[in-house]
C-alpha positions, 0 to 999 in steps of 0.5 A, spaced: 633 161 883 639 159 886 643 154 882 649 149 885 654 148 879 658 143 880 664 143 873 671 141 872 674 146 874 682 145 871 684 152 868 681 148 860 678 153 856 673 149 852 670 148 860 671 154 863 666 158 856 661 153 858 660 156 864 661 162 861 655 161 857 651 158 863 652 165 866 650 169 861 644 165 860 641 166 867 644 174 869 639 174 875 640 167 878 645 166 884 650 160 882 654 157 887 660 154 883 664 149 886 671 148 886 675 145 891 682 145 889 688 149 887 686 153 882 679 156 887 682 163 887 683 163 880 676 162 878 675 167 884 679 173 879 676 169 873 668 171 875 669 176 879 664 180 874 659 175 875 656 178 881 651 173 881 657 168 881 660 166 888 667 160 888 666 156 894 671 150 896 664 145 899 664 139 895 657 136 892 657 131 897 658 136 902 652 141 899 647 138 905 652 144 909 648 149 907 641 146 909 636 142 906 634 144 899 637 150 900 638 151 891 633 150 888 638 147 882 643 141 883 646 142 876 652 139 873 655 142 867 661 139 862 663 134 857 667 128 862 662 128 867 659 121 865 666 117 864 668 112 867 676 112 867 677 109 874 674 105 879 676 110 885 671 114 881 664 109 882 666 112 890 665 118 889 660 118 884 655 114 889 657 119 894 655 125 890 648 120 888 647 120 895 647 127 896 642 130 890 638 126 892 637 127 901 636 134 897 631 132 891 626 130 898 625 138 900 625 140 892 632 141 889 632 139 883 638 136 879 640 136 872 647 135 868 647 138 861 652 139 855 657 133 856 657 126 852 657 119 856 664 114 856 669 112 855 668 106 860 674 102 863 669 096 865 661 094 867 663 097 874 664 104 871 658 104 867 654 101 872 654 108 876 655 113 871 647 109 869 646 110 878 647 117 876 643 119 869 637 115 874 637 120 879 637 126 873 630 131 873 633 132 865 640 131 861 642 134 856 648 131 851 651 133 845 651 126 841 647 121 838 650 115 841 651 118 848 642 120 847 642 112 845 646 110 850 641 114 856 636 112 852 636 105 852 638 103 859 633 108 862 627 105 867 623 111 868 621 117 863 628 122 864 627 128 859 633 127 855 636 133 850 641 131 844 643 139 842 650 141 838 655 142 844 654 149 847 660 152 844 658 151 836 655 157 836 660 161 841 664 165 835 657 167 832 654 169 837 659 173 840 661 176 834 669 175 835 673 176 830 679 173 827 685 178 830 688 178 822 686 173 817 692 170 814 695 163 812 697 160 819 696 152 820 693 153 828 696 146 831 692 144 838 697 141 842 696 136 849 698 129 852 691 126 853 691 123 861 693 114 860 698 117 855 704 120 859 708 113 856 708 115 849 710 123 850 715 122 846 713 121 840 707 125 841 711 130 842 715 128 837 709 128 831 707 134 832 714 136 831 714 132 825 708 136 822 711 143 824 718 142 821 714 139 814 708 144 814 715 150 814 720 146 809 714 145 804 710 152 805 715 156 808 708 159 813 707 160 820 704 156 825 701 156 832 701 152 837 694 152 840 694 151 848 688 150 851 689 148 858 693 151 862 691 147 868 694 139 870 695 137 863 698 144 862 698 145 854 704 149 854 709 144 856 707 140 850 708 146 846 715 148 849 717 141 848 715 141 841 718 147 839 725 144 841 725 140 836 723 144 831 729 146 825 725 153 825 722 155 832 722 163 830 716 161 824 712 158 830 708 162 836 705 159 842 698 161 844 696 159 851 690 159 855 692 163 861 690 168 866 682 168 863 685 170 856 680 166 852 677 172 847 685 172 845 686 165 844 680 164 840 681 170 836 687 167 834 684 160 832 679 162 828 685 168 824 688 161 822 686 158 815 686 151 817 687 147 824 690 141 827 685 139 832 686 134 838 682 139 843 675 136 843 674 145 843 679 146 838 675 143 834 668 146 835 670 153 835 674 153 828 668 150 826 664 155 829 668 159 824 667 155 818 675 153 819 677 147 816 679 142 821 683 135 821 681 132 827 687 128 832 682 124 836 683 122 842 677 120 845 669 118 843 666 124 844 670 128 838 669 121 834 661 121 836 661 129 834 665 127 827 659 121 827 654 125 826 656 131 822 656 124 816 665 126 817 666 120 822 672 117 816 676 124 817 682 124 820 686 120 825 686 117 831 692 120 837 694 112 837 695 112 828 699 120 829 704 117 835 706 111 832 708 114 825 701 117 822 705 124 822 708 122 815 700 121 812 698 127 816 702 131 813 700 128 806 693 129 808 694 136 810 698 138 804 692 135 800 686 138 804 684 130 804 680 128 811 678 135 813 672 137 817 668 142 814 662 145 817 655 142 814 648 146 815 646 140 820 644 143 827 641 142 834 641 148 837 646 148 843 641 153 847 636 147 848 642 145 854 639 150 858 631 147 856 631 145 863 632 151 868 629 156 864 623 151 863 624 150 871 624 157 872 617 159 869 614 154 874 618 158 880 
């Protein structure tokens, strides 16, 4: 088959693993993977194994350039894909609409997987990420409330799919192994978009913990950075660092150049992790780690919802603006960690569609 995958594409490992795991599901399939801006030669050298994967700068709404139902598979793949964060973006969705379905008449075939749905800015946003869930052959999410919210408003019988996120299993799966066990606090660092107001205290916070995590434990930190692209992680953990009273008990660990077997191996080496990465948290779950979740957006509290955790941790705008003292308290304690439960949905089902699609070709 021949697979048009539409991804965000910003130098962030929980993103880039998903598509790693679509690769790796379908070896004998063609995938066009789109990526129009500035990171294209870097997602170029990051495939550049995958011989069934070529990097191309045509955008979804320009995919009538390679001819009329030339893929047999429009997919869209990743967590953010049906949020509404600005209106500017109802343009774009509806332009991407227009295109999948000009290619659904000659037998395309167009499906979104693995994401959750929201957060909304107004109706308006809402409105067109539904547009968009109705020109869907099959969707699949990675949390209740994002299944009932499909569910709900649908007009037409859409196979609808609610599966753990594709990388809860990852650790297990690839057999990756801690790099040495020892008793270092992982902390995942970032400054979520619509937040740039408070860095200061963002950074500020996570100083805090680090500076009273040393004082009361005299143990070592990571600072986990797990995007390296816009948002770029580093920064934030520099920036920290700088604020620390002792920098040489803390290291950087960064998301760069494709590095993700070491980065992972060194999240999961850690005895307990502070996660505000949506995939810090999974991964060090999928190792059975401890994990205080920083939540930043719904989908960490959906995924925390349906674990039967939801009261665990806190949210980013409660650690900014002086929770790093109860955080610290909790951490201290081991109060308000998540633990990994026996509940599963297997993440596999995200790829039911194609391989379903595939036996009918």
């Amino acid at each position: 088959m021949r697979i048009f995958v539409k991804a965000f594409l910003d130098k962030n490992l929980g993103d880039d693993l998903m598509l790693f795991e679509l690769f790796d599901a379908f070896p004998n399939d063609c995938f066009t993977l789109s990526c129009n801006n500035e990171y294209a030669a870097d997602y170029r050298r990051l495939f550049a194994n995958q011989n069934h994967v070529t990097v191309t700068r045509t955008e979804l709404w320009q995919i009538h350039t390679f001819g009329k139902g030339y893929f047999d598979v429009i997919l869209q793949i990743g967590g953010s894909i049906l949020q509404g964060s600005r209106n500017i973006g109802c343009y774009y969705r509806w332009r991407n609409i227009r295109a999948v379905c000009a290619q659904k008449k000659y037998g395309t075939h167009y499906y979104i997987t693995g994401c959750n749905v929201g957060p909304f800015i107004n109706r308006l946003t809402q409105l067109f990420v539904r547009l968009e869930i109705m020109s869907c052959n099959g969707i699949s999410v990675r949390d209740q409330a994002s299944y009932r919210f499909i569910k709900k408003g649908l007009t037409r019988n859409i196979p609808v799919v609610w599966a753990d996120d594709l990388l809860m299993g990852y650790v297990r799966r690839y057999a990756i192994h801690a790099h040495k066990s020892e008793a270092a606090l992982g902390v995942s660092v970032m400054l979520p978009r619509g937040m740039e107001a408070q860095r200061k205290a963002i950074i500020r916070a996570y100083a805090n913990i680090c500076n009273g995590y040393i004082a009361k434990t005299d143990q070592p930190i990571k600072l986990l950075c797990y995007d390296s692209g816009i948002q770029n992680d580093r920064s934030i953990a520099e920036a920290v660092i700088k604020k620390c009273f002792a920098p040489d008990h803390i290291s950087i660990v960064s998301y760069e150049n494709g590095n993700y077997s070491t980065v992972i191996a060194e999240t999961i080496s850690c005895e307990a992790v502070i996660a505000t990465r949506f995939h810090s948290m999974i991964l060090a779950l999928s190792a059975k780690i401890p994990v205080y979740p920083i939540i930043y957006s719904n989908k960490m509290q959906n995924v925390l919802n349906d674990m039967g955790q939801g009261d665990c941790g806190m949210t980013i705008e409660q650690f900014a603006n002086g929770g790093d003292r109860q955080l610290l308290g909790h951490l201290m304690r081991r109060q308000h960690f998540v633990y990994r439960n026996a509940r599963t949905h297997s993440s596999n089902k995200h790829f039911a569609f194609i391989k379903k699609l595939q036996e009918t070709l």
